[in-house]
C-alpha positions as CSV (number, residue, x, y, z in Angstrom):
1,X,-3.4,-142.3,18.6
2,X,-4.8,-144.7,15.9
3,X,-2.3,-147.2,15.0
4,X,-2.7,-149.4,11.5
5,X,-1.3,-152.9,12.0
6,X,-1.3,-156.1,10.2
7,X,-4.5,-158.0,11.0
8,X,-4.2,-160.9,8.9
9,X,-2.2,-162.8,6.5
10,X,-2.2,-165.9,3.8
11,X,1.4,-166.1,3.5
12,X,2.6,-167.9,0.4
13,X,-0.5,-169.0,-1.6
14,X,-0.1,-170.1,-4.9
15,X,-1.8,-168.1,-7.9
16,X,-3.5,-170.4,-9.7
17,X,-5.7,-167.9,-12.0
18,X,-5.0,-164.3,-13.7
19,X,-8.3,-163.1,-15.4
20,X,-7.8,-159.8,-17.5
21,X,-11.0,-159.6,-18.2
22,X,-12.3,-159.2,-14.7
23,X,-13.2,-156.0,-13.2
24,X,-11.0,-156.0,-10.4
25,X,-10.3,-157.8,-6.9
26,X,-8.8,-161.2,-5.8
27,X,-10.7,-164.0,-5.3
28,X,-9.9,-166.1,-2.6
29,X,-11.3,-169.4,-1.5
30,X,-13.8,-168.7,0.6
31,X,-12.2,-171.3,3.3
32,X,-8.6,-169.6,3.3
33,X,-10.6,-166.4,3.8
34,X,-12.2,-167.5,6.7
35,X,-9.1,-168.8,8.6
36,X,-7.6,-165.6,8.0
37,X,-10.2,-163.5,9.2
38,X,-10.8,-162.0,6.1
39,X,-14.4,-160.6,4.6
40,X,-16.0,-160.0,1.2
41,X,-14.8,-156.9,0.2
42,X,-12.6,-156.0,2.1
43,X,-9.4,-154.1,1.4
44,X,-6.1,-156.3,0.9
45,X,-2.4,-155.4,-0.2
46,X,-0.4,-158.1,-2.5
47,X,3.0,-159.0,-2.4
48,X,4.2,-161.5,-5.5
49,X,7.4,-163.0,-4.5
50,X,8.5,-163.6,-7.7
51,X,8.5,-160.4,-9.1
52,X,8.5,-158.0,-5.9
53,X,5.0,-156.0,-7.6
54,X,2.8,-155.1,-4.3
55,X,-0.6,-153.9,-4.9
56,X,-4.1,-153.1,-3.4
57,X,-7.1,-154.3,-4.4
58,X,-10.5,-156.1,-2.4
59,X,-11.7,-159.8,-1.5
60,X,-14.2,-161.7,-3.4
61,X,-14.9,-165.3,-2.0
62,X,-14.1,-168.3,-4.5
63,X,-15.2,-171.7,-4.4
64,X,-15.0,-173.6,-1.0
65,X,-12.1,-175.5,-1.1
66,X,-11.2,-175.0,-4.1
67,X,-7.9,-173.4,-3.5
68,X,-8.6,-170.7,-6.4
69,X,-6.2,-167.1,-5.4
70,X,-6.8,-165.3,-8.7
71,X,-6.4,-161.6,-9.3
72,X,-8.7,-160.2,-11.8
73,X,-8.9,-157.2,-13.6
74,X,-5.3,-154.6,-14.0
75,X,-4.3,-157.3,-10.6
76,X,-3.8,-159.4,-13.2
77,X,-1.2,-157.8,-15.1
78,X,1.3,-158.2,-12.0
79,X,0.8,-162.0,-11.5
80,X,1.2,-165.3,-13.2
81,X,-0.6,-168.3,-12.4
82,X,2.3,-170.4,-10.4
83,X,3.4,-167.1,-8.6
84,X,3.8,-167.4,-5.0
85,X,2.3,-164.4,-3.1
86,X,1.3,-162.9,0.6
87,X,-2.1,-161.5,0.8
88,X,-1.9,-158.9,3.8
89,X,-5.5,-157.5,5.5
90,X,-4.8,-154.4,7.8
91,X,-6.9,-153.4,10.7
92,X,-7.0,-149.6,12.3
93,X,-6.7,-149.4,16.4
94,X,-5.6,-147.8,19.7
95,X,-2.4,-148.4,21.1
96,X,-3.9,-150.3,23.8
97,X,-5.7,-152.5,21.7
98,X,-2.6,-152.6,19.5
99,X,0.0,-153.7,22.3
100,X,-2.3,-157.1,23.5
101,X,-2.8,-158.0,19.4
102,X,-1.7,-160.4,17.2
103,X,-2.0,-161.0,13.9
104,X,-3.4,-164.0,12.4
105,X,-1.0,-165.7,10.0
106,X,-2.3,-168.5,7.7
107,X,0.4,-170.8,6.7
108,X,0.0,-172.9,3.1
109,X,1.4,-175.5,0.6
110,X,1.7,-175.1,-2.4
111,X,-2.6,-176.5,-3.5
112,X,-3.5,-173.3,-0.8
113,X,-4.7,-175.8,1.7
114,X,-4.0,-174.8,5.3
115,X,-1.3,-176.4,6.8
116,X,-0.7,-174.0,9.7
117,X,-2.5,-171.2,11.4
118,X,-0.1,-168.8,14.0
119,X,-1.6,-166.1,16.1
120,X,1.5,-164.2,18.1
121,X,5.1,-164.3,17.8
122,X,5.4,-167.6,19.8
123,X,2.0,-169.3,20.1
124,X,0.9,-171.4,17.1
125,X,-1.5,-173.8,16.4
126,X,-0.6,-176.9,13.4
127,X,-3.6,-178.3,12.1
């Protein structure tokens, strides 16, 4: 059997652009994408907080350090810059694989500077 589990998170990053005019996909600094394991293109799911929306859409890497999360093109219709949302990257395997797992979780403030990466339920590691 071929599960589909959580692979990686940014939990709570701040929006800090919404560009209409985009043609689609979030752009994450290219930093936070790193940490959370996350690659060009690939395929994420959205959760604002503030207004419940969840949608899917793909990574494109933003500025180095700059902190930009901005979701371009329709994305932008469901955020606000100042929202707080959790950007979720899945990952397909076995159930062996599956049961030794754990995601990585990318903790941030509200600038989307990395204050604390967790990998498991009880091991974490503060920076």
């Amino acid at each position: 059997m071929i599960l589909n589990l959580l692979k990686s998170k940014i939990h709570c990053a701040t929006v800090t652009e919404a560009n209409l005019q985009y043609m689609g996909s979030i752009t994450i600094d290219e930093w936070l994408m790193e940490k959370a394991h996350m690659v060009a293109n690939e395929r994420v799911q959205i959760v604002n907080n503030n207004n419940g929306a969840r949608l899917e859409t793909y990574v494109i890497p933003g500025v180095r350090g700059s902190g930009v999360i901005c979701l371009n093109g329709a994305a932008a219709r469901w955020v606000q810059p100042g929202d707080t949302v959790i950007i979720m990257a899945y990952v397909f395997m076995d159930e062996k694989e599956a049961a030794a797992y754990r995601p990585i979780v990318v903790m941030v403030d509200g600038s989307n500077t990395v204050c604390e990466i967790r990998t498991g339920e009880y091991q974490n590691q503060i920076l």
